[in-house]
C-alpha positions as CSV (number, residue, x, y, z in Angstrom):
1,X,15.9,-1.3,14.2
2,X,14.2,0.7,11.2
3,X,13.1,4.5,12.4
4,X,9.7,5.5,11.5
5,X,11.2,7.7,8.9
6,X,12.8,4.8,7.4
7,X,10.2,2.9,7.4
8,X,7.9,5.7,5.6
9,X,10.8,5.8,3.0
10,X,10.6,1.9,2.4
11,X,6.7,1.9,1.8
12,X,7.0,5.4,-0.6
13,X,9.8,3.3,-2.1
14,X,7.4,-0.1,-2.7
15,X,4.7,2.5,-4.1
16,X,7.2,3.6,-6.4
17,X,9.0,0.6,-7.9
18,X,5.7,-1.9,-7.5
19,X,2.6,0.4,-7.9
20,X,2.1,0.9,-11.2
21,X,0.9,-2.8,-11.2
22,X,-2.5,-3.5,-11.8
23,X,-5.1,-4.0,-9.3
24,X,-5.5,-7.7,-9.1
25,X,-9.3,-7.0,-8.2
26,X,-10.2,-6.7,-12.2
27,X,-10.3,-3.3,-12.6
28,X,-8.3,-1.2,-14.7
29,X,-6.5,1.0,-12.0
30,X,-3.2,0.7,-10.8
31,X,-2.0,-0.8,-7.1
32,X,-0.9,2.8,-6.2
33,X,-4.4,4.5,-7.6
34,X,-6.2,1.7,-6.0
35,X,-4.5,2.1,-2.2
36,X,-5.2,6.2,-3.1
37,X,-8.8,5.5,-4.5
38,X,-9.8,3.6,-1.0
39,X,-8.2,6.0,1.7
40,X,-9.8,9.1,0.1
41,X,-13.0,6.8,0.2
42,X,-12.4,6.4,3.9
43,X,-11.5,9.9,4.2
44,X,-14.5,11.3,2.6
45,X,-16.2,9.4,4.5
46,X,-15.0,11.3,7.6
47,X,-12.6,8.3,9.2
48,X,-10.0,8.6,11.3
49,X,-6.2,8.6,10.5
50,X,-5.1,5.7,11.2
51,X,-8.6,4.6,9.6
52,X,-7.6,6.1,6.5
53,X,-3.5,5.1,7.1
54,X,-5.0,1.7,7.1
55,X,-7.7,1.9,3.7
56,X,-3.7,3.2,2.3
57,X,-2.2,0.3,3.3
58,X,-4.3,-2.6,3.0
59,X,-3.2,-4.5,0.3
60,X,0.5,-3.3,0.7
61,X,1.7,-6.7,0.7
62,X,0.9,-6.5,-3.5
63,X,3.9,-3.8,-4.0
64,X,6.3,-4.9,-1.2
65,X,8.2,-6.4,-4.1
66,X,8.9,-9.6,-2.4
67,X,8.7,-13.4,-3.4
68,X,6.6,-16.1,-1.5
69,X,9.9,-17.6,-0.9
70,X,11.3,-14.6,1.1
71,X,7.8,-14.1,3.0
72,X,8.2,-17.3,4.9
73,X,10.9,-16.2,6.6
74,X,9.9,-12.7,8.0
């Protein structure tokens, strides 16, 4: 069973091999700057953590670095 820890380091990990990636949304920002660009949105707007954890995270599947293939079986 993954520790929270470890499972902190696996998504800073993702960010770091996947999120330089585009956006797929047609803009010209990165996955990373996108996830960044959305939580400080949230957080500006005066959200909650796990509000803001969750603007972060929302289109983490993009930079988990995984094929279809290997989705199905999670």
């Amino acid at each position: 069973m993954m520790t929270m820890p470890d499972i902190i380091d696996e998504i800073m990990d993702n960010f770091r091999k996947n999120g330089d990636a585009l956006y797929d949304g047609g803009e010209a920002v990165t996955q990373t700057e996108h996830a960044l660009q959305t939580a400080w949105f949230i957080e500006q707007d005066g959200g909650s953590d796990g509000l803001i954890a969750a603007a972060l995270l929302h289109d983490y599947g993009h930079v988990m670095g995984r094929p279809d293939a290997d989705l199905e079986n999670l």
